[in-house]
N, C-alpha and C positions, 0 to 999 in steps of 0.2 A: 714208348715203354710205360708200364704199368707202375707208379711208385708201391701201388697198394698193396703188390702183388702177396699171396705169405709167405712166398719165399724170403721176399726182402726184408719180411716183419719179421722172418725167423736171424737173419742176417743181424738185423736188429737186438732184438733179442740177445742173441749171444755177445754183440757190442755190450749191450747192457749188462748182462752177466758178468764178462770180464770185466770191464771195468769198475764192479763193484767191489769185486773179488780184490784187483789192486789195493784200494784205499785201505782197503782192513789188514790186510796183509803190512802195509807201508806203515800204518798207525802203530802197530802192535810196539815195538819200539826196546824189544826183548827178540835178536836177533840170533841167542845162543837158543832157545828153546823153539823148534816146529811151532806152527800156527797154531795144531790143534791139542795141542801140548797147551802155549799158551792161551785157546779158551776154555779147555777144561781148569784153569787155574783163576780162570776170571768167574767162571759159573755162565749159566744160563743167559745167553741175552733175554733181553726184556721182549714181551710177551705182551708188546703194544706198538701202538701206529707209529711212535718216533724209534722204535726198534726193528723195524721193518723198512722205513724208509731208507733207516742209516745201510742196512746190509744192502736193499734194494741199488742207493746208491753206490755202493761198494762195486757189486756187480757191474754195474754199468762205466763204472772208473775202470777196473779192471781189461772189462770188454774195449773200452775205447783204446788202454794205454797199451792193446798187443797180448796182455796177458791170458789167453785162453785157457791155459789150463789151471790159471786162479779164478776164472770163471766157471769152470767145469765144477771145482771145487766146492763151489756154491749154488748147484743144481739141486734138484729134490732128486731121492731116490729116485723114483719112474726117469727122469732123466740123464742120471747117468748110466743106468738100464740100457736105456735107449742108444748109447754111443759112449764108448773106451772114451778114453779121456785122448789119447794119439788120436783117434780118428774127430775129436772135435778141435784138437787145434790143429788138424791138418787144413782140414774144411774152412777154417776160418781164416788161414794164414792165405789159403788159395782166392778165398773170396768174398771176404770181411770187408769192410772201409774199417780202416784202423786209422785211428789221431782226428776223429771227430767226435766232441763232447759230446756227452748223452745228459741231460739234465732233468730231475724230478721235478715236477709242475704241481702234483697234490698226489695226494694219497687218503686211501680212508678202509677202514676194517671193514671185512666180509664175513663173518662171523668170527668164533673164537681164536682161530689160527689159519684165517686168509687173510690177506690184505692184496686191494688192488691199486698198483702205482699207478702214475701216467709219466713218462717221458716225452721227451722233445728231443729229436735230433736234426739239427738245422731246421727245416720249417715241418719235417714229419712229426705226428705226434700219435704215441703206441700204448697202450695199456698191457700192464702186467701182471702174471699171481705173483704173489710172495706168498709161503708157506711154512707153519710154524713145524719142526720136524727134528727130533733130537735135542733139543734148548735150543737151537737157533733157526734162521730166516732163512728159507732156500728160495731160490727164483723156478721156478715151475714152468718148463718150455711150451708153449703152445701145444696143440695137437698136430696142426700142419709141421711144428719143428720136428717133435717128435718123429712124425712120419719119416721126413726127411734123415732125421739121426740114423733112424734102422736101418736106413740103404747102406750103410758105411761113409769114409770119406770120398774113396773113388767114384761110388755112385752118385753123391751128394751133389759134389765138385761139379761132374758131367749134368745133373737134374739140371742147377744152378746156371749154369753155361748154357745150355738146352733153354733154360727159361730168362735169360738175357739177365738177370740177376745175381752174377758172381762178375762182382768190385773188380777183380783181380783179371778177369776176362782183357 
């Protein structure tokens, strides 16, 4: 079996995403007001390398802790375009590895509103966009995820199974 394959780096990916999504959702710490209730009330995240890490990591806290659709939640427009918010945490419940850390190794800005992570998940190691997009950091799915998103979760699921790369097989 291929580690490298992009399915599994999309697999990945969405690990990371959700799991990023946890952390900031968990941090907030104002429980009576919606998420984006309370960022609209904090203002803009910061519009730099440790502002992007932080959400990058978010994402990947998220993805790892199960949460996919707080990982949805922290897509860029084109991907939640790409796949309903139901049909990414279907996909990912069917075929994720859930409950392994995802951890950021470095990061560095790609011009004024990219930045590209690098994560580590056990010995695999995957680079990311982050995306500066409404005052805050969205995770930007690959092209291969992308693809993958559009088929839905049923197609996804079987792609996935088909390519020996669904966790949950």
């Amino acid at each position: 079996m291929n580690h490298d394959h992009p399915i599994r780096r999309l697999g990945a990916l969405a690990l990371i995403a959700a799991a990023a999504l946890t952390l900031a959702t968990a941090c907030t710490g104002d429980d009576d007001k919606p998420a984006a209730a309370q960022a609209a009330a904090a203002g803009p995240e910061p519009k730099s390398i440790d502002g992007a890490k932080a959400a990058a990591q978010t994402v990947f806290d998220r993805f790892a802790g199960g949460d996919f659709a707080g990982a949805w939640d922290m897509y860029t427009a084109a991907g939640k375009a790409a796949i309903s918010k139901d049909d990414y945490v279907k996909l990912n419940q069917a075929c994720s590895r859930k409950g392994l850390a995802i951890t950021l190794s470095s990061a560095r800005m790609d011009g004024a509103d990219h930045a590209i992570v690098i994560a580590k998940q056990l010995v695999a190691t995957q680079s990311y966009t982050m995306v500066y997009e409404s005052g805050a950091w969205k995770l930007e799915p690959a092209k291969e995820g992308l693809a993958l998103y559009k088929l839905g979760a049923v197609k996804a699921i079987a792609a996935q199974k088909k390519a020996g790369t669904c966790a949950g097989q």
